[in-house]
N, C-alpha and C positions, 0 to 999 in steps of 0.2 A: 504494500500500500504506500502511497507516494502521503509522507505526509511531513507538512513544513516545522523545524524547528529553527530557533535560535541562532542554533551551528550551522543552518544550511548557506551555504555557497551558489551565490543565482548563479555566477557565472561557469559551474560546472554539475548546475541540478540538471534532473532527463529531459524535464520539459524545455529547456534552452537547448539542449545538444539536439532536441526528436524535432524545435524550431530551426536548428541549425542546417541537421540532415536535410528537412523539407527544402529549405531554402535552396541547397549545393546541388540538388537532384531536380529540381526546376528549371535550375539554370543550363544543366548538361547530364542529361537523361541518355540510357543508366551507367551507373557505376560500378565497377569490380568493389567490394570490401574493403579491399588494403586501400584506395584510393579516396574511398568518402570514411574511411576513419582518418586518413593522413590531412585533408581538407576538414574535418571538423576539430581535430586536435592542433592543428594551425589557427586556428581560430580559438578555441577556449584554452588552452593549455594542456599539457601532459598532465594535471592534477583529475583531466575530465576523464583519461582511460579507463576510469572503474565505472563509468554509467553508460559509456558505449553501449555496453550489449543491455541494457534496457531502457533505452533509449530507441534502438531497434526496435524490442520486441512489442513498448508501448505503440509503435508506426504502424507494425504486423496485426496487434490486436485492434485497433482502431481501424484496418484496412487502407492505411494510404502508401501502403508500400509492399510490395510483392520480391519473392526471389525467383529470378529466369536462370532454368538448368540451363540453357543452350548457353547462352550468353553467359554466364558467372557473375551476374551482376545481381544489383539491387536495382529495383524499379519503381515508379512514384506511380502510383494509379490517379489513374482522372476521373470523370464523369465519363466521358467518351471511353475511355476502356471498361470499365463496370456497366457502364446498357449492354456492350455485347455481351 
């Protein structure tokens, strides 16, 4: 459960880093892993590597991002891809 204390850090809580991924995956749709962690840890710090992977999986459960086997990427879903 995502929940705010005292100690928390905005600038490497999941909901900044799950704003971050959205952002980097907009702009250059999709991306291999090692490439949209190395662009969102350029941006928040190496302090942020421990919310990585749920920062992912908050994207995964909420649906705005998809894993493609062919490609090895991470993918941003749209409106136009979820009608098909």
């Amino acid at each position: 459960m995502l929940r705010p204390t005292k100690y928390l850090d905005l600038k490497t809580c999941v909901l900044r880093l799950a704003a971050l991924m959205l952002m980097e995956l907009s702009a250059s749709r999709p991306l291999a892993l090692p490439d949209l962690e190395a662009r969102v840890l350029s941006e928040a710090g190496d302090a942020a590597r421990l919310n990585l992977v749920s920062a992912l999986n908050l994207l995964f459960l909420l649906g705005r991002i998809d894993y493609d086997d062919g490609a090895d990427a991470i993918v941003l879903l749209t409106e136009e891809a979820e009608a098909r």
